[in-house]
N, C-alpha and C positions, 0 to 999 in steps of 0.2 A: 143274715141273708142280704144280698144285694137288692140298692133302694137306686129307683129310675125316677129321677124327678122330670117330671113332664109340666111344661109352661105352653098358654097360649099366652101371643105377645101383647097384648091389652097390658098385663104387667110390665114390669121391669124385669129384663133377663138378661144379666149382666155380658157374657160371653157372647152374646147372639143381639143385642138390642141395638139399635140404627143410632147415630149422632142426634142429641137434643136439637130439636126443628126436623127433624125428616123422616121420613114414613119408614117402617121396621122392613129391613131388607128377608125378614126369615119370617113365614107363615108361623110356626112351633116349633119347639126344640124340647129334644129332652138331653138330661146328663148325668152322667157316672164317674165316680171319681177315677182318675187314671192312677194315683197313687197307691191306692188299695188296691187295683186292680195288677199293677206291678209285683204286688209283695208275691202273688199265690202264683203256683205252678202252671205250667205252658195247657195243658188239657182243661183246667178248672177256667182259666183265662179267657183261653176259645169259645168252651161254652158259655158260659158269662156275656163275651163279645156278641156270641149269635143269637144268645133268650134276650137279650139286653136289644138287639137292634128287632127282634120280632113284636116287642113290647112296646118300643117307640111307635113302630111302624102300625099296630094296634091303634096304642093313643091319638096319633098323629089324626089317623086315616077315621077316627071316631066320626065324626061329625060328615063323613063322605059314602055315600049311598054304595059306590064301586071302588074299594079298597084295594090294593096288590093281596095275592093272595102265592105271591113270589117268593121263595126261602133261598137263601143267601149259598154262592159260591164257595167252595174251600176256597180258593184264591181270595176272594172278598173279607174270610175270616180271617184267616192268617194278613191281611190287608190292615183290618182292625188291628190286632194283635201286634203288629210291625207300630199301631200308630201309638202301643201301650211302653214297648218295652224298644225298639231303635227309635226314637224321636230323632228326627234331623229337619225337622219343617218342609215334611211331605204334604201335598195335597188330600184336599178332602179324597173319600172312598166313599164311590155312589152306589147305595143300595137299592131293591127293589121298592116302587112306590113313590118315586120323583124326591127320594130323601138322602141325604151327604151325610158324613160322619168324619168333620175335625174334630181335631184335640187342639182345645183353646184356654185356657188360663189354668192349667191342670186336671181339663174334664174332655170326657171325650164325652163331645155335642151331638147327637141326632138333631138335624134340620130339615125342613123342605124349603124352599127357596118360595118367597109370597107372589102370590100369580101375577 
């Protein structure tokens, strides 16, 4: 089964954490290996991409009283999926819920940006 690690920034999170001396530019982030996510077929992928960004947006949105309660675009999935399998250093892909989805040291990062 696919494993969603979800970090509030109090820790260290390598992909997403601000430069030593400066305040953390990402509220939370979660990630998924984009490697494993490569290997399996285009259908298995998608879904994956879109349970994978419902679960961040879950985590994320925990601790917030009026959460998105917004499900994701095909454009947006196949969005994700383009950032698994054509890598060319495309831009984040902004989901419902004030939250972005780079692919950054080989994970594709769920973020919200820190108010």
């Amino acid at each position: 089964m696919w494993t969603i690690s979800t970090r509030r920034l109090g820790r260290r999170c390598p992909p997403c954490a601000a430069t030593p001396g400066s305040s953390p530019r990402w509220e939370t982030c979660s990630h998924l290996d984009v490697h494993a996510l490569a290997a399996v077929p285009a259908p298995v992928r998608t879904r994956v991409a879109r349970d994978a960004s419902r679960s961040a947006q879950r985590a994320i949105d925990a601790g917030d009283a009026g959460g998105s309660t917004k499900s994701l675009l095909r454009r947006q999935v196949l969005a994700l999926d383009a950032l698994v399998v054509s890598w060319h250093g495309q831009a984040a892909v902004p989901v419902p819920g004030r939250i972005e989805v780079a692919r950054r040291d080989g994970l594709l990062v769920w973020r919200r940006p820190a108010p």
